[in-house]
Structures are given as C-alpha cells and as structure tokens.
VOGUDREN-404714 format. One record per residue (C-alpha): residue number from 1; residue in one letter; x, y, z negated. Coordinates in Angstrom, 1 decimal. Example, Ala and Ser with C-alpha at 12.3 -4.5 7.8 and 13.67 -1.06 7.14 Angstrom:
# residues 2
{n 1, res a, u 12.3, v -4.5, w -7.8}
{n 2, res s, u 13.7, v -1.1, w -7.1}
END
This chain:
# residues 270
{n 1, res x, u -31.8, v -67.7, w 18.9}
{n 2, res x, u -35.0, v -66.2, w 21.0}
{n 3, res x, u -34.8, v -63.3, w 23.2}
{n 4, res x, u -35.2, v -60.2, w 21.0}
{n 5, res x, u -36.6, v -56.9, w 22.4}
{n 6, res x, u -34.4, v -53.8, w 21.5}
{n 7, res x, u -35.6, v -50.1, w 21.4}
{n 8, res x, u -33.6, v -46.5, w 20.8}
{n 9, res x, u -35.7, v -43.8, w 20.3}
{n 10, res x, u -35.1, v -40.1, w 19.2}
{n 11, res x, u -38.4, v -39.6, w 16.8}
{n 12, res x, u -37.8, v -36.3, w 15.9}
{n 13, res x, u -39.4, v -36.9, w 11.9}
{n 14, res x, u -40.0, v -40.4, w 11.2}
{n 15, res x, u -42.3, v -39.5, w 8.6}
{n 16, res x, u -44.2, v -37.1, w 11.0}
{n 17, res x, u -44.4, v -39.5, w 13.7}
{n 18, res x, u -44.4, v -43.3, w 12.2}
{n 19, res x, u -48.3, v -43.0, w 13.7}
{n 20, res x, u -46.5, v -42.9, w 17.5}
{n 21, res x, u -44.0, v -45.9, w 16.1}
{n 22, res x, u -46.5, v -47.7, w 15.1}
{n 23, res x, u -48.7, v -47.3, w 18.3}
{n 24, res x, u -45.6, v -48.4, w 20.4}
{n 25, res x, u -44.9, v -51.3, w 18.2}
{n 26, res x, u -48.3, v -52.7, w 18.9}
{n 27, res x, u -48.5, v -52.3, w 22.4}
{n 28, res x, u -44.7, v -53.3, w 23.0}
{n 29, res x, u -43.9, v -55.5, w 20.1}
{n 30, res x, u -40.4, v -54.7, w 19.9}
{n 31, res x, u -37.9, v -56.8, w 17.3}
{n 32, res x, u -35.5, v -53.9, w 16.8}
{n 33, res x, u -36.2, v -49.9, w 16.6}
{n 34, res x, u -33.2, v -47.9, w 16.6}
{n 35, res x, u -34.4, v -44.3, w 15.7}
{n 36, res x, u -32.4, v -41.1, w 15.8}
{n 37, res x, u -33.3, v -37.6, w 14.0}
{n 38, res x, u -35.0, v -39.0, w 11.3}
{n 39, res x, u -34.9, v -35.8, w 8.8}
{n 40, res x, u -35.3, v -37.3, w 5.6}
{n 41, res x, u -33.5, v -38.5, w 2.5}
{n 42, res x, u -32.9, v -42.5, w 2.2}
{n 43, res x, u -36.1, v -42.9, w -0.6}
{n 44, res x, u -38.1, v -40.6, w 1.5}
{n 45, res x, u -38.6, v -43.0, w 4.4}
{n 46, res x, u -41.9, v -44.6, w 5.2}
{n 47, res x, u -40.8, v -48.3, w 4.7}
{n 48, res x, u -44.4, v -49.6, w 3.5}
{n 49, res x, u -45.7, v -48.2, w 6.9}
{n 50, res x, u -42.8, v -50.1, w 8.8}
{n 51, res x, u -43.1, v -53.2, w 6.7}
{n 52, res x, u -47.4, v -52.9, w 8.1}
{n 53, res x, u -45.8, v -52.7, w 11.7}
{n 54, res x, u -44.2, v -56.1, w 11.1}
{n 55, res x, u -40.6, v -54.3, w 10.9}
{n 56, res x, u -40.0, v -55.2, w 7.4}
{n 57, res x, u -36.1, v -55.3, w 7.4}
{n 58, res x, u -34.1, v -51.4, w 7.2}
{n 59, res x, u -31.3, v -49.7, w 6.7}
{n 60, res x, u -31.7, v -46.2, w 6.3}
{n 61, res x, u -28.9, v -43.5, w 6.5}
{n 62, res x, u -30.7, v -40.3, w 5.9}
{n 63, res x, u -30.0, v -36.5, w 4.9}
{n 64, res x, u -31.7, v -33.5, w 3.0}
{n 65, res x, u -32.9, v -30.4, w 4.2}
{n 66, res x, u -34.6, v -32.0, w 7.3}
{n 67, res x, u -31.6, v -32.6, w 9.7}
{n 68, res x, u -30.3, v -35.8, w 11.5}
{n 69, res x, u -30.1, v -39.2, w 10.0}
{n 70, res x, u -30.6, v -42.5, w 11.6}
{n 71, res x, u -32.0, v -45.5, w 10.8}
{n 72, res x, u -32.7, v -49.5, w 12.2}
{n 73, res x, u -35.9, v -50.9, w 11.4}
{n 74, res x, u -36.5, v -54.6, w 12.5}
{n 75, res x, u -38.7, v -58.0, w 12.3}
{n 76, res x, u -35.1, v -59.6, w 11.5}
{n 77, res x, u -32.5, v -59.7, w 8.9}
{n 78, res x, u -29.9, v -57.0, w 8.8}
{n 79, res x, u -26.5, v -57.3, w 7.8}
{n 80, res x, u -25.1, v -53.6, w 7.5}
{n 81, res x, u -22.0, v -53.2, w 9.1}
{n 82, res x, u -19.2, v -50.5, w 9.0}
{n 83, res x, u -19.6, v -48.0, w 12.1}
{n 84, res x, u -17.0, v -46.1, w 12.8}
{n 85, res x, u -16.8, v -42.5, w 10.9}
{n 86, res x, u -17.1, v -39.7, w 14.0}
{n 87, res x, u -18.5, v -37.2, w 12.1}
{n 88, res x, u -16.2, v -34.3, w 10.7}
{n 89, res x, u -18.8, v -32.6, w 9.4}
{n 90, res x, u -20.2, v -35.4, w 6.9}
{n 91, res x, u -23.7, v -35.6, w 8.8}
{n 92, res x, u -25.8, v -38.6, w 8.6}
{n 93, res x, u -25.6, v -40.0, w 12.6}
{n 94, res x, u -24.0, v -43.1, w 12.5}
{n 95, res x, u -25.1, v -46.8, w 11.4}
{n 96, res x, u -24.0, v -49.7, w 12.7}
{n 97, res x, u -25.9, v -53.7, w 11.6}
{n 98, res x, u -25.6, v -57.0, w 13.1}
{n 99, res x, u -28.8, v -58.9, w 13.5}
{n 100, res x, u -30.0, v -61.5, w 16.2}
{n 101, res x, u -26.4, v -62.5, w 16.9}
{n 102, res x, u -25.8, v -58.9, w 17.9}
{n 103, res x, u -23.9, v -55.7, w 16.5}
{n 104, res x, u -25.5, v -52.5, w 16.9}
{n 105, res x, u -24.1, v -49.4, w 16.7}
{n 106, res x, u -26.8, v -46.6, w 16.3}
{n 107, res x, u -25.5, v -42.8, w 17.2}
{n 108, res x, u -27.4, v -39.3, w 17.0}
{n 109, res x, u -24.5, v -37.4, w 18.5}
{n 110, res x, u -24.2, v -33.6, w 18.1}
{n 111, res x, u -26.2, v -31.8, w 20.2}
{n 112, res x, u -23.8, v -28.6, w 20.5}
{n 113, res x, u -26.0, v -25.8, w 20.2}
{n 114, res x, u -26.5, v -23.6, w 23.2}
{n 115, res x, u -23.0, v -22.0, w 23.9}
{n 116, res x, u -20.6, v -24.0, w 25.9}
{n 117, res x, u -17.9, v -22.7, w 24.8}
{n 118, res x, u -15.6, v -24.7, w 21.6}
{n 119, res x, u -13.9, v -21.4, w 20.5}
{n 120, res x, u -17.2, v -19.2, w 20.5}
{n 121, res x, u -19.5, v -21.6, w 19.1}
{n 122, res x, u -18.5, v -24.4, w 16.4}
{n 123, res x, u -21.6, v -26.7, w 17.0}
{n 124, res x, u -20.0, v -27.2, w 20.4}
{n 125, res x, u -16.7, v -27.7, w 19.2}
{n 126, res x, u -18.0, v -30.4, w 16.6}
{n 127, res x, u -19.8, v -32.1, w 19.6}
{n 128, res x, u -16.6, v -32.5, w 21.5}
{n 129, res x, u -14.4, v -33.6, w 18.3}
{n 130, res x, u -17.0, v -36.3, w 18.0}
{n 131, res x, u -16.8, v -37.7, w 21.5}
{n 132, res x, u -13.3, v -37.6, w 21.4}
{n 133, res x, u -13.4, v -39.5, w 18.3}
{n 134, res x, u -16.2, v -41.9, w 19.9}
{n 135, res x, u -13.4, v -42.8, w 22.8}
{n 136, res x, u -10.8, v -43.2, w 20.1}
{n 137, res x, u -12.9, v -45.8, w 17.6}
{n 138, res x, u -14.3, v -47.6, w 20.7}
{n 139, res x, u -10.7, v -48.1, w 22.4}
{n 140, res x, u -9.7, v -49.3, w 18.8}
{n 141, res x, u -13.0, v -52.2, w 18.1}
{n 142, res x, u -12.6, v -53.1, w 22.2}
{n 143, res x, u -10.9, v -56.1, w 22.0}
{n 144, res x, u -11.7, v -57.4, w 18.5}
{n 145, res x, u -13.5, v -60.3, w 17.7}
{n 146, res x, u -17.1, v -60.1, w 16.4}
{n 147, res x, u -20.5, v -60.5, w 18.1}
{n 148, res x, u -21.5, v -58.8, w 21.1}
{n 149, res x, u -21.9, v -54.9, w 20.4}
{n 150, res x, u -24.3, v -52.1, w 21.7}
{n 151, res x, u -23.7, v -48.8, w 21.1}
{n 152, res x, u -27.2, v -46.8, w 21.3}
{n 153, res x, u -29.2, v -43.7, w 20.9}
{n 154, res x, u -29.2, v -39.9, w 21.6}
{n 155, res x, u -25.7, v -39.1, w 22.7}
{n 156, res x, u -27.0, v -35.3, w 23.8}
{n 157, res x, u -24.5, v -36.1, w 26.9}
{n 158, res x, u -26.5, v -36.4, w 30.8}
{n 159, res x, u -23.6, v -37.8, w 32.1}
{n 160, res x, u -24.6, v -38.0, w 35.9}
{n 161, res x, u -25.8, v -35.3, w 38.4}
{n 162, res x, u -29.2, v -37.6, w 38.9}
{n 163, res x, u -29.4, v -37.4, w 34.8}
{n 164, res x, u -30.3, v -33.5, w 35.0}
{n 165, res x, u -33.4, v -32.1, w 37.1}
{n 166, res x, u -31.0, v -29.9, w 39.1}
{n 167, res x, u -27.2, v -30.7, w 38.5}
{n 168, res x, u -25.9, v -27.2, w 40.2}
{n 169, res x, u -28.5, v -25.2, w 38.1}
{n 170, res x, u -27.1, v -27.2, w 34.8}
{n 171, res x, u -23.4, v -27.2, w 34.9}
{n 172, res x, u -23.1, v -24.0, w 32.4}
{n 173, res x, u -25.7, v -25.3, w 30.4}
{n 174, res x, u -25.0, v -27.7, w 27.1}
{n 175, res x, u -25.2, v -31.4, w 28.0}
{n 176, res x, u -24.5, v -31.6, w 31.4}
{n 177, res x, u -21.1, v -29.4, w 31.3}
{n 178, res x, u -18.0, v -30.9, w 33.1}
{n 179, res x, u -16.6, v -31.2, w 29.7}
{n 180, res x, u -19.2, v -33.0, w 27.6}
{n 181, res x, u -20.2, v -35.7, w 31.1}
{n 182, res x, u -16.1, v -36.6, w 31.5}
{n 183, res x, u -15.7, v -36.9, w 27.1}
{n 184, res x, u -18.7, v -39.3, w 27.4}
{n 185, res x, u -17.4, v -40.9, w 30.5}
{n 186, res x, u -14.4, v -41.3, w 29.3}
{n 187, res x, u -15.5, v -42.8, w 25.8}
{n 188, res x, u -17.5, v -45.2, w 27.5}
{n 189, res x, u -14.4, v -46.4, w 29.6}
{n 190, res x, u -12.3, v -46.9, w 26.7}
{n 191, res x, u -14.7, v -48.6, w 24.9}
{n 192, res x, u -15.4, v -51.1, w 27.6}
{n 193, res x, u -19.0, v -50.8, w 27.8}
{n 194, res x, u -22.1, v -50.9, w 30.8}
{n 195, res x, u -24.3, v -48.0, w 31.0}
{n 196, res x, u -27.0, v -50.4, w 31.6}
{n 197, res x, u -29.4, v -48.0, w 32.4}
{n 198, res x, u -26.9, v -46.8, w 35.5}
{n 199, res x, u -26.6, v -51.2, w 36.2}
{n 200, res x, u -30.4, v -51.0, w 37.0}
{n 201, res x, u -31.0, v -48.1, w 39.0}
{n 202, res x, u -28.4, v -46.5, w 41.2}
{n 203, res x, u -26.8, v -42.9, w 40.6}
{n 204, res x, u -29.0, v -41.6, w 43.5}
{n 205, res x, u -32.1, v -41.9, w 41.1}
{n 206, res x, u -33.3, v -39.3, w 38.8}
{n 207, res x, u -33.6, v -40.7, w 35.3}
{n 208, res x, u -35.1, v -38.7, w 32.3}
{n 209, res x, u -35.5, v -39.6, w 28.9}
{n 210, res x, u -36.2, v -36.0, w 27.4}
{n 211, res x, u -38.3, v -32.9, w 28.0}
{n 212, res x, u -38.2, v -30.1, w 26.2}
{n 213, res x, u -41.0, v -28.6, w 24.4}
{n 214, res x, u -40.5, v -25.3, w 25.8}
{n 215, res x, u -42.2, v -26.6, w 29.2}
{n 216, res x, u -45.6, v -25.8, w 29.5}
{n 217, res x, u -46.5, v -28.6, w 31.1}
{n 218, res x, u -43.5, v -30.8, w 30.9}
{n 219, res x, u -44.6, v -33.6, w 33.2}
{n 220, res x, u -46.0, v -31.5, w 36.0}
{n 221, res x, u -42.2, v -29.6, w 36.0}
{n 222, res x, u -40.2, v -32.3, w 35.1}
{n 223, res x, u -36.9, v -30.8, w 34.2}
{n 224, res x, u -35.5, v -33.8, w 32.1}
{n 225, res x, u -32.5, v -35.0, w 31.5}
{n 226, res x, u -31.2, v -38.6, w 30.4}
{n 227, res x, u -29.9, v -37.8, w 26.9}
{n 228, res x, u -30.7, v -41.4, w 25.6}
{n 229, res x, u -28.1, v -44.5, w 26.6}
{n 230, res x, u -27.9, v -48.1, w 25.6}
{n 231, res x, u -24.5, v -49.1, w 26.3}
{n 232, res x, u -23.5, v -53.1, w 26.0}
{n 233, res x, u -20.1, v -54.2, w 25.5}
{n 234, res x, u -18.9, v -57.1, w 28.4}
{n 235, res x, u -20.8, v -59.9, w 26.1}
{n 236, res x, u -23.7, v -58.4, w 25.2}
{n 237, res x, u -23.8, v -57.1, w 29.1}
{n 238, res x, u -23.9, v -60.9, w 29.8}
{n 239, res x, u -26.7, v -61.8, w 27.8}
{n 240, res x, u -29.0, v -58.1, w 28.7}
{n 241, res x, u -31.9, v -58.8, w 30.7}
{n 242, res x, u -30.5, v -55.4, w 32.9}
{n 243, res x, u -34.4, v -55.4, w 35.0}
{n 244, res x, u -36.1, v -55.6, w 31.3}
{n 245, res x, u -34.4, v -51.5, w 31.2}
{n 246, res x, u -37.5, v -49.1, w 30.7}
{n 247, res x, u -37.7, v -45.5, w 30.0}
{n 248, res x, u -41.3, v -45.1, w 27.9}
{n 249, res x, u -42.0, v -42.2, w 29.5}
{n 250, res x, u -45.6, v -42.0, w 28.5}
{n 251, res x, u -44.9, v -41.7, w 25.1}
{n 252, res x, u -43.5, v -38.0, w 25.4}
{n 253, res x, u -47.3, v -37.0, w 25.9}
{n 254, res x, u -50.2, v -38.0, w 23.5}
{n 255, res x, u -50.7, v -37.1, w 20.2}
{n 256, res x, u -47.3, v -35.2, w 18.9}
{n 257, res x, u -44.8, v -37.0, w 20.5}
{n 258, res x, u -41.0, v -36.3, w 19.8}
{n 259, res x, u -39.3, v -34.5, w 23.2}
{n 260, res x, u -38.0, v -37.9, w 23.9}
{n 261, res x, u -38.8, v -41.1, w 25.5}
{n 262, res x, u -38.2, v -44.5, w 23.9}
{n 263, res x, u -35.6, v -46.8, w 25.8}
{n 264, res x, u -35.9, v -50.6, w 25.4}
{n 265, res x, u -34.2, v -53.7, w 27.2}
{n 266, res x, u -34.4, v -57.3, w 26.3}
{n 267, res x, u -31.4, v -59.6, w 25.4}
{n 268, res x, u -31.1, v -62.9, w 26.0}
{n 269, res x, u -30.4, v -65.4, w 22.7}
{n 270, res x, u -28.1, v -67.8, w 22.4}
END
C-alpha cells in the first residue's frame, strides 16, 4: 500500500466552500479530506464536485438547519466503521471509516459557547460531557485489535499555553480553560495516542490553526489558537511521516476561507 496524504479541515459550509477544497486538492493532491462543520443534510452534499476533484469515495453524516455534520471524502475505498457515540445531544460530529489500511475517526467537538461556566451555560456543559465521554470510548477501543487509528478534526480544545496567542490573557476564555486543556489531555492519555503535531514542533512554539473572523486583519494580529489535532494511535504513530505535519495556513485568507487552516501529514503504507 503507497503512502497516502491525510487532511482535517474545519470548512465551515461545504457547499459554500467546495471552490477552496477544490483549489487545495489541486495544488496538494491529498488522498483523504476529513472535513468538519459541514452544515448540510446527507443528499445535500456536493458529491459530483468531489467526485471532479478526484475524491470520488464519501461518507457523509450530515444535519438540517445548517449546524455541524462531518464528512470523509477520498480517492480510496471506504469502509464505514462504528465511531464511538459522544454526543448526548444527538448532533451530527462523529464518523469513523477505515481506508488505506487505516481507521479514521473524524470529530467536530462542541465548541461550548462563550460562558465557561457548566452550571450557567449548557453548551459548555455538553462540551465537557463529550470529552469526558471521548476519554471513556478511547480507554475502551485502546487495546483492541484493528488497524492503526487516528482520531482527527476540530476538537475546540487549545490544549497547550503555545496553542493560544497569549495563554494568561486566555485562561477565562472557552477553549483554553484549565478545564477543557486537562479533559482533552486527559482523553488523549487514555486513549493512547501522539499529538503529532506537539511530536514535530516543541511546546515552546506557537502553533495556530484558527483565526477568528472578528480580527480585522487576522494575519497582521495573529491571535490564533490550535483548535485542529490529528492524533495517531502507537501504530499509526509508527508509520506517520511526523516532518510531513503542516498547518495550511494560507488558506485562511483568499477568497472566503473558513476561520480555519487545513492540517495534513503523510502516512507511510505498508
């Protein structure tokens, strides 16, 4: 099995921007597009558009009324598997496939609205149920057989102080609280997996993979945060190509780009 090029991205409205998927595909020929926040139903998808990109093979877990959903688009056959149920509320944001000799598990987490606070604000609570429940299905599927996994996407979480553009200035603020980096942390742990993007560069680095839109010029002030994580389980670890990381920063400018960056990394075949 060939080496096959892996990418998580946060589109923000597939059908809005399958022009910017479609302009990464052909500059980056990825095999495998993870894409978070793709608000729309399952039949409304643009699969002839991803089938003209040369990513002819999806599954699709979408939702009405323009919120979440998640979907895998890829040059190879997909074999739908059963990801793990995290989601009390019923919401489209997990979907798991094996393809390439891998298994992916593709995750829009909650983003927890803007309160900190579980008791005053039940977005927040939700988020936390969910990553308690992420450590909980992880430490379960850890030692089972199967292929090597990846759990990927937005997780909403910036887990390290280098993953905000000023950790003291962000610790009240949702994403980067003391409770949401340690439930992430600790999810990770007992799922056994690599923050491969933390394997590559050290915690000393600043690392972004969103901006939001309410910057006026979000390059110039830079106030990111990494919100995006591809995490490999110890075999899939083995066969990542760790230096083939990259944060596509670029493509949170141009022509209406979602508010985050695509991630990609390479892994090894057989």
């Amino acid at each position: 099995m060939p080496a096959i090029r892996l990418v998580s991205w946060n589109i923000n409205s597939v059908r809005l921007r399958a022009p910017n998927i479609a302009r990464f595909v052909e500059e980056h020929r990825p095999d495998v597009v993870c894409l978070q926040e793709t608000k729309c139903r399952d039949g409304e998808f643009p699969g002839k558009a991803f089938a003209e990109m040369g990513l002819p093979h999806l599954l699709v877990y979408g939702q009405g009324g323009g919120h979440h959903g998640v979907a895998i688009a890829s040059r190879l056959p997909l074999e739908p598997v059963a990801a793990p149920d995290l989601c009390r509320e019923g919401h489209a944001r997990v979907i798991g496939a094996r393809v390439g000799g891998f298994e992916l598990h593709n995750i829009y987490l909650p983003a927890g609205g803007d309160v900190p606070d579980a008791e005053a604000n039940e977005k927040f609570a939700h988020k936390l149920d969910f990553l308690e429940a992420m450590g909980r299905a992880y430490a379960a599927l850890r030692d089972t057989d199967g292929p090597p996994r990846l759990l990927l996407g937005d997780l909403n979480v910036a887990p390290h102080e280098n993953d905000v553009w000023s950790h003291r200035q962000m610790l009240k603020t949702v994403s980067h609280t003391p409770v949401e980096t340690d439930a992430l942390e600790s999810a990770r742990r007992a799922g056994g997996f690599t923050d491969i993007a933390r394997q590559v560069h050290p915690d000393e680095q600043k690392l972004f993979t969103w901006w939001s839109y309410r910057a006026r010029d979000w390059a110039a002030s830079n106030r990111g945060r990494r919100l995006d994580h591809i995490w490999t389980d110890p075999a899939a670890t083995q066969r990542a190509e760790a230096e083939s990381y990259r944060i596509h920063v670029g493509y949170r400018g141009g022509w209406k780009p979602s508010d985050h960056a695509p991630v990609s990394l390479v892994l090894r075949g057989d």
